[in-house]
Backbone as JSON Lines, residues from 0, in Angstrom:
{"i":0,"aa":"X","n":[-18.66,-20.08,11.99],"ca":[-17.9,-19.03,11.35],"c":[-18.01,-17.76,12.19]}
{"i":1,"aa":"X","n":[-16.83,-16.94,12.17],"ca":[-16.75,-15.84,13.02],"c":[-17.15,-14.97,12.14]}
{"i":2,"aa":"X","n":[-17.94,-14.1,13.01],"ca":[-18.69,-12.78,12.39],"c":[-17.74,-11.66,12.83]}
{"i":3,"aa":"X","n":[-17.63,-10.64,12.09],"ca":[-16.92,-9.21,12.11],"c":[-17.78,-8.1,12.06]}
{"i":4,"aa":"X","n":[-17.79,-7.06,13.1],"ca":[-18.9,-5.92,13.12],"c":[-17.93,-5.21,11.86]}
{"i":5,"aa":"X","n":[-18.66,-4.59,10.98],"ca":[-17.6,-3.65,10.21],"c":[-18.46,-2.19,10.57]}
{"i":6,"aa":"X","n":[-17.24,-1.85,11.1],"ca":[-17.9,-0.51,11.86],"c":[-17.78,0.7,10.75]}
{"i":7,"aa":"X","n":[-18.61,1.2,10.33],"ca":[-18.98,2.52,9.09],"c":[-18.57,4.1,10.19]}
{"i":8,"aa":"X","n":[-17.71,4.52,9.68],"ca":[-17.96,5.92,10.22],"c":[-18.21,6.98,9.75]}
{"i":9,"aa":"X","n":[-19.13,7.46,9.83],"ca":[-20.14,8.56,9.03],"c":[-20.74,9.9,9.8]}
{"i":10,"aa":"X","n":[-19.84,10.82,9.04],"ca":[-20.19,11.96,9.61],"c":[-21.84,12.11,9.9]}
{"i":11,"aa":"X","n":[-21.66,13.77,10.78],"ca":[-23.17,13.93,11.25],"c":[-23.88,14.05,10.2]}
{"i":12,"aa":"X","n":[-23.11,14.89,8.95],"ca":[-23.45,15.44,7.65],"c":[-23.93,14.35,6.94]}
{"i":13,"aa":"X","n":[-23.08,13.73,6.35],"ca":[-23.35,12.08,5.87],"c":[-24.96,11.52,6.36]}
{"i":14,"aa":"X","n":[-24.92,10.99,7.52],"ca":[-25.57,10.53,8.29],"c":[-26.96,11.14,8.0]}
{"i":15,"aa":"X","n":[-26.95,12.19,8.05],"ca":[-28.27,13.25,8.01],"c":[-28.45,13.05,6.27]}
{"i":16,"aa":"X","n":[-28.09,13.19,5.35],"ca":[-27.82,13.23,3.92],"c":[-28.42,11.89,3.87]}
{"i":17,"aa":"X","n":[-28.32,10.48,4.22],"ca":[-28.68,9.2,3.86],"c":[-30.13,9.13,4.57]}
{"i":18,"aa":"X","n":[-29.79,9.59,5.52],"ca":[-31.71,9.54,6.19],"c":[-32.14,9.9,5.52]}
{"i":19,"aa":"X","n":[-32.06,11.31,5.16],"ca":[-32.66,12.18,3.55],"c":[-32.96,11.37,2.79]}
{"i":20,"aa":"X","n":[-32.19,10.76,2.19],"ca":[-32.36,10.02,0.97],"c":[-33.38,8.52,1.16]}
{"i":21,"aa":"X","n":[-32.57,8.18,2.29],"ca":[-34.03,6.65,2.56],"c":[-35.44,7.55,2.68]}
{"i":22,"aa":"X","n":[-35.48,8.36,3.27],"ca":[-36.81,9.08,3.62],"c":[-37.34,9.31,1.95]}
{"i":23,"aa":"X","n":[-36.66,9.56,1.42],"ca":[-37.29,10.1,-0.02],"c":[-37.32,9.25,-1.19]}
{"i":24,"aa":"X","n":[-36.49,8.18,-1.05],"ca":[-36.64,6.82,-1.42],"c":[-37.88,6.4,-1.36]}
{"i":25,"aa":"X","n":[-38.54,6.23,0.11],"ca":[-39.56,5.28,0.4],"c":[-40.92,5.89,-0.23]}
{"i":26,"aa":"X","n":[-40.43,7.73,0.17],"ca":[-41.54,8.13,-0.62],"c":[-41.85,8.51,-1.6]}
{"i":27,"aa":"X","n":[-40.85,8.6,-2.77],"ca":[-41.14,8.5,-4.1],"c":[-41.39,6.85,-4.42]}
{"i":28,"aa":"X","n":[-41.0,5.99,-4.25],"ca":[-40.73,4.99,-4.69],"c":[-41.49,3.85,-3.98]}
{"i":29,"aa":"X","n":[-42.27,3.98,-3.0],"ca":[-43.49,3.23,-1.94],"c":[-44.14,4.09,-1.35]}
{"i":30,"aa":"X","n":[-44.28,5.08,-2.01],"ca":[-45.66,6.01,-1.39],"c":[-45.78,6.1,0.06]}
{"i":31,"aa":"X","n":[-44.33,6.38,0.97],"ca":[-44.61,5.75,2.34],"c":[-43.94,7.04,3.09]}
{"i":32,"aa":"X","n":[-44.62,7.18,3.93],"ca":[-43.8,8.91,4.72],"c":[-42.98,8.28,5.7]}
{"i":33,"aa":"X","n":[-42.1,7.65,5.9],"ca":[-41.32,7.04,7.23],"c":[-40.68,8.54,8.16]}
{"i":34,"aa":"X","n":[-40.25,7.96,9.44],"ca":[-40.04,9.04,10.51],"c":[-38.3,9.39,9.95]}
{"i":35,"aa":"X","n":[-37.48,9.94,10.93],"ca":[-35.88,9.82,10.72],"c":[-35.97,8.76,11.63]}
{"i":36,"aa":"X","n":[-36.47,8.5,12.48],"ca":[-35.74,6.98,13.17],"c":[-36.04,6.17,12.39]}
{"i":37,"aa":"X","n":[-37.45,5.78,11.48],"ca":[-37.08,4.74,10.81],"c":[-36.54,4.59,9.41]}
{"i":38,"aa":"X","n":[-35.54,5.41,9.13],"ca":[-35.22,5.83,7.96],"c":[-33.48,5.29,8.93]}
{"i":39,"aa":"X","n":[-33.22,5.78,10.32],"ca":[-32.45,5.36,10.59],"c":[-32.11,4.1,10.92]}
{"i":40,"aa":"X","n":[-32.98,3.52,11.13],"ca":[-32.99,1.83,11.5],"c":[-33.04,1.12,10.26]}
{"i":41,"aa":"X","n":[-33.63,1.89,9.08],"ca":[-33.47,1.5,7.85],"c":[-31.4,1.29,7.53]}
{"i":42,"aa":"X","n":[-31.12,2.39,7.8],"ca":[-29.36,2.59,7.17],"c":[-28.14,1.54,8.43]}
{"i":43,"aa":"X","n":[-29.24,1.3,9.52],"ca":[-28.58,0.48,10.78],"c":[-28.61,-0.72,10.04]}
{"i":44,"aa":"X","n":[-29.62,-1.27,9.33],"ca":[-29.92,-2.53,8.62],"c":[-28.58,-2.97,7.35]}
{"i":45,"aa":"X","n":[-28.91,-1.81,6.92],"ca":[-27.84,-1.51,5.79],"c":[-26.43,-2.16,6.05]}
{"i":46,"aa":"X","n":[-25.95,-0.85,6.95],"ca":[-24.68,-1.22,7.44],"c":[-24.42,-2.66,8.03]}
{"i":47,"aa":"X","n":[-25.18,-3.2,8.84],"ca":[-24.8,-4.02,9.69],"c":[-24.86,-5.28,8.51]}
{"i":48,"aa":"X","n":[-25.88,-5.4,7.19],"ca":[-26.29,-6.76,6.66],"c":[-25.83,-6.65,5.14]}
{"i":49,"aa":"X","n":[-25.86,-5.4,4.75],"ca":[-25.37,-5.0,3.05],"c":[-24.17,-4.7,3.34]}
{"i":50,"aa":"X","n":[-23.44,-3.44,4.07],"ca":[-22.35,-3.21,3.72],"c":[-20.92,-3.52,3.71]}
{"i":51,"aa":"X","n":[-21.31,-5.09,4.35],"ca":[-20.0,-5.53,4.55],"c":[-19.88,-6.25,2.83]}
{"i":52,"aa":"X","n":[-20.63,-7.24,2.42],"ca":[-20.77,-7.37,0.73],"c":[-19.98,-6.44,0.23]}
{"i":53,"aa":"X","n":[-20.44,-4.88,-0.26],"ca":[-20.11,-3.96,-0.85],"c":[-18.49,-3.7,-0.28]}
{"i":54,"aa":"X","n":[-18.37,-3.66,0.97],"ca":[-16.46,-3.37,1.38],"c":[-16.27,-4.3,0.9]}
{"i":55,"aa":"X","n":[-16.2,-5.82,0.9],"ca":[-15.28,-6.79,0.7],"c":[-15.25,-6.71,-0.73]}
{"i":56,"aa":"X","n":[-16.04,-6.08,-1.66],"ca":[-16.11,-6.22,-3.8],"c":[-15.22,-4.88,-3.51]}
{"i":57,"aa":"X","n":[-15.11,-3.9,-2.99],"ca":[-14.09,-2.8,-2.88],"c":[-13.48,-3.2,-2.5]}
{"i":58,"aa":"X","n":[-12.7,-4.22,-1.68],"ca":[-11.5,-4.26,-1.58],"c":[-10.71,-5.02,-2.56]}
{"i":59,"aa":"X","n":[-11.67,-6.63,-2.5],"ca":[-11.43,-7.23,-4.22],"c":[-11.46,-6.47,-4.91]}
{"i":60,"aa":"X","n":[-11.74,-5.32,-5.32],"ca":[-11.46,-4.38,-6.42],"c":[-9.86,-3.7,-6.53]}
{"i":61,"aa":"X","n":[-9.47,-3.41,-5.42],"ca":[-8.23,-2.79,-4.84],"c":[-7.55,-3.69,-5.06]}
{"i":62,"aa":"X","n":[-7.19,-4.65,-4.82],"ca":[-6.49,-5.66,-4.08],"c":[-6.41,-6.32,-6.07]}
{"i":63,"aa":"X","n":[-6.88,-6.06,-6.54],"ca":[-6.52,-6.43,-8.51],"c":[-6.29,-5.56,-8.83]}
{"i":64,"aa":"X","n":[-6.21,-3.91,-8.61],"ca":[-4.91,-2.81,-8.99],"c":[-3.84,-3.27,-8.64]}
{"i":65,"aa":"X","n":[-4.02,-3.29,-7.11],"ca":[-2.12,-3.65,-6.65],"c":[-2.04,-4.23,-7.3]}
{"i":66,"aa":"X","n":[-2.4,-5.44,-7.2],"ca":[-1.65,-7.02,-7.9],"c":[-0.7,-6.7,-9.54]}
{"i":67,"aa":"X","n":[-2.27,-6.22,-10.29],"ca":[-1.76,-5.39,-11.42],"c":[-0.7,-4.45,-11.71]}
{"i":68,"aa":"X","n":[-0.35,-3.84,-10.64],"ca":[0.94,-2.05,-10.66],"c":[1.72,-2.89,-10.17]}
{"i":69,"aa":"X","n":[1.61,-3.95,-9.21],"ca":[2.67,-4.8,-8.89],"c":[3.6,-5.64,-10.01]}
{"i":70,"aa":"X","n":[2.65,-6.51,-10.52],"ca":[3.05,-7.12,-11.87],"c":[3.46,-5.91,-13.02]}
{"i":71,"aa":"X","n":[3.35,-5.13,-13.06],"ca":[3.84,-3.87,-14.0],"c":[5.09,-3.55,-13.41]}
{"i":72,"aa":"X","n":[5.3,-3.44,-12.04],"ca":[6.68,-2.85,-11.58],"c":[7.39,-4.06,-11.88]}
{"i":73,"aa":"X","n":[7.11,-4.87,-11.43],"ca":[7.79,-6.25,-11.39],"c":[8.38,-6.46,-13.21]}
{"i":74,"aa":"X","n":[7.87,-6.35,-13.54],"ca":[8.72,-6.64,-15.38],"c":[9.58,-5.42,-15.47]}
{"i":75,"aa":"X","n":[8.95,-4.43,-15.04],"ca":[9.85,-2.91,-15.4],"c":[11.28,-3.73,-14.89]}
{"i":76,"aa":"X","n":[11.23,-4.02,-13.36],"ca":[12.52,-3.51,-12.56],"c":[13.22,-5.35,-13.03]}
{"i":77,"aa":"X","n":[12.66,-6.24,-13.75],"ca":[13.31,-6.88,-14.31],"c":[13.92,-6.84,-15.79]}
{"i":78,"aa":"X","n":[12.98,-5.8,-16.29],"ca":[13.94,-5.06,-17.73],"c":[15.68,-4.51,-17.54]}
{"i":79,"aa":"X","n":[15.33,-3.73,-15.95],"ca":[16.42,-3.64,-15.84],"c":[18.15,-3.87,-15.1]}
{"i":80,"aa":"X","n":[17.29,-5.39,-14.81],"ca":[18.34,-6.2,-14.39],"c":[19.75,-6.21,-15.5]}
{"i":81,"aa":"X","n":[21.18,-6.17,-15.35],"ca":[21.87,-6.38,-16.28],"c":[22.69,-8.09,-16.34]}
{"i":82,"aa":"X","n":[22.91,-8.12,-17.75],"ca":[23.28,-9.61,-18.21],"c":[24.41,-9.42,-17.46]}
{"i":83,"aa":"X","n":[24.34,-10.79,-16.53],"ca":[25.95,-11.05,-15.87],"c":[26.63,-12.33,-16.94]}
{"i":84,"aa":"X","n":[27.85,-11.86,-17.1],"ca":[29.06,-12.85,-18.47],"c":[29.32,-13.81,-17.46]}
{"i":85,"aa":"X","n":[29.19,-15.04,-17.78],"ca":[30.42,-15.87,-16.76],"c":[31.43,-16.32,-17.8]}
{"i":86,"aa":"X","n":[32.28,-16.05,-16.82],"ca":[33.56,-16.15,-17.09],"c":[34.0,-17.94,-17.2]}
């Protein structure tokens, strides 16, 4: 099976904001002071092994609106088809 990099693009802001948060994660929650690199190799993990899971349930998520607004337009614009008489 073919593998797909799903490439995340994340601001500097972002980027800095999630280190934050793994960093403070580990240490509320495992008593553990990690560096920013490994807080960053932590979110490298992420991306590369979790976040493709999470895009593909967001897009299955998307992808059953359309379907849904689709099937909604679709009866509308057949409400207003008009009766043809044959003659």
């Amino acid at each position: 099976m073919e593998r797909y990099i799903l490439f995340i693009r994340l601001t500097k802001d972002q980027q800095e904001m999630i280190v934050a948060d793994i960093q403070r994660f580990f240490y509320t929650h495992r008593d553990e002071d990690i560096s920013e690199f490994e807080a960053e190799r932590v979110l490298d993990f992420i991306k590369e092994n979790i976040a493709p899971y999470i895009y593909n349930a967001a897009v299955s998520d998307a992808k059953y609106v359309v379907e849904r607004q689709f099937s909604s337009m679709e009866e509308e614009l057949e409400a207003l088809e008009q009766p043809i008489k044959l003659k």
